[in-house]
C-alpha positions as CSV (number, residue, x, y, z in Angstrom):
1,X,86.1,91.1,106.2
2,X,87.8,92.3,109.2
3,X,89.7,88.8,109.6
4,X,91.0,88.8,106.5
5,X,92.4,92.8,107.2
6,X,94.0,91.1,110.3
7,X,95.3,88.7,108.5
8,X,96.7,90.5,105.8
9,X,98.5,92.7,108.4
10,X,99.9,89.6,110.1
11,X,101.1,88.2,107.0
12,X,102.7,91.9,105.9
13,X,104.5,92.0,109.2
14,X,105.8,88.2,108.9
15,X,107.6,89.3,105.7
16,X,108.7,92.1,107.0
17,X,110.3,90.5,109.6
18,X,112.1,88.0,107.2
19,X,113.5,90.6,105.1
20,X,115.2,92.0,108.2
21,X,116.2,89.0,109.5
22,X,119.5,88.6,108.0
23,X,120.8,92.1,109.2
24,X,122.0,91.6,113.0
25,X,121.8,95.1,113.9
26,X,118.1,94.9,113.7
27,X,116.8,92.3,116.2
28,X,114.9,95.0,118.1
29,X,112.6,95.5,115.0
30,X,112.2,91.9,114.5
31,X,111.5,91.6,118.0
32,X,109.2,94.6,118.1
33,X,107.6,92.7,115.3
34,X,107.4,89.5,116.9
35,X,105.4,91.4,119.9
36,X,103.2,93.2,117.9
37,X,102.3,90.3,115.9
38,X,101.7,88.1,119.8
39,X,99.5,91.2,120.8
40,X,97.6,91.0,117.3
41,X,97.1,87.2,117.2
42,X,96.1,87.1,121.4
43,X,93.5,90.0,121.0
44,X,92.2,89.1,118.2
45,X,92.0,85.2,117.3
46,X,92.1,84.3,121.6
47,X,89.0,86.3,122.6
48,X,91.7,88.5,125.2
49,X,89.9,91.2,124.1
50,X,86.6,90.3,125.9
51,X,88.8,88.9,129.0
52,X,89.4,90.4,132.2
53,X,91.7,93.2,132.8
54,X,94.3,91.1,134.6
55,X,94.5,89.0,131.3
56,X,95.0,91.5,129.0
57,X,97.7,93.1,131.5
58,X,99.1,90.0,132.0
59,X,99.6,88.9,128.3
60,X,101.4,92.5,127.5
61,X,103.4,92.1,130.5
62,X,104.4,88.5,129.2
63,X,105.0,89.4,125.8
64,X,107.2,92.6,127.2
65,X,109.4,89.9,129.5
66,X,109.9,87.3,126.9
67,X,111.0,89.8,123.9
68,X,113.5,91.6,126.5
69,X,115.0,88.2,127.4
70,X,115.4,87.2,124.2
71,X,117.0,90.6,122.9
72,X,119.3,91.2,125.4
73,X,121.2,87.5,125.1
């Protein structure tokens, strides 16, 4: 049941971010969006949850990085 919450939140976040997609101004939501949905899918579905400290730092710390590079190009 609690997969198919997850799920449910994934897909409700994927159609928010196509509905905002076609207003420039907003790329920082989309983004945001983006990240939130990474965090979501690498906690949940890839076991990060249960990992090591240093992975869990390490995946917000990537996710952080590669959303600022692509926002501020």
């Amino acid at each position: 049941m609690k997969t198919v919450v997850v799920w449910l939140i994934l897909i409700s976040l994927t159609l928010i971010s196509l509905l905002l997609n076609n207003i420039s101004s907003i790329r920082f939501v989309v983004m945001g969006l983006f990240s939130i949905k990474f965090i979501i899918v690498a906690f949940y579905f890839m076991g990060i949850r249960e990992a090591h400290m240093f992975w869990k730092v390490f995946t917000i710390i990537l996710i952080s990085i590669i959303s600022s590079i692509i926002v501020f190009i």
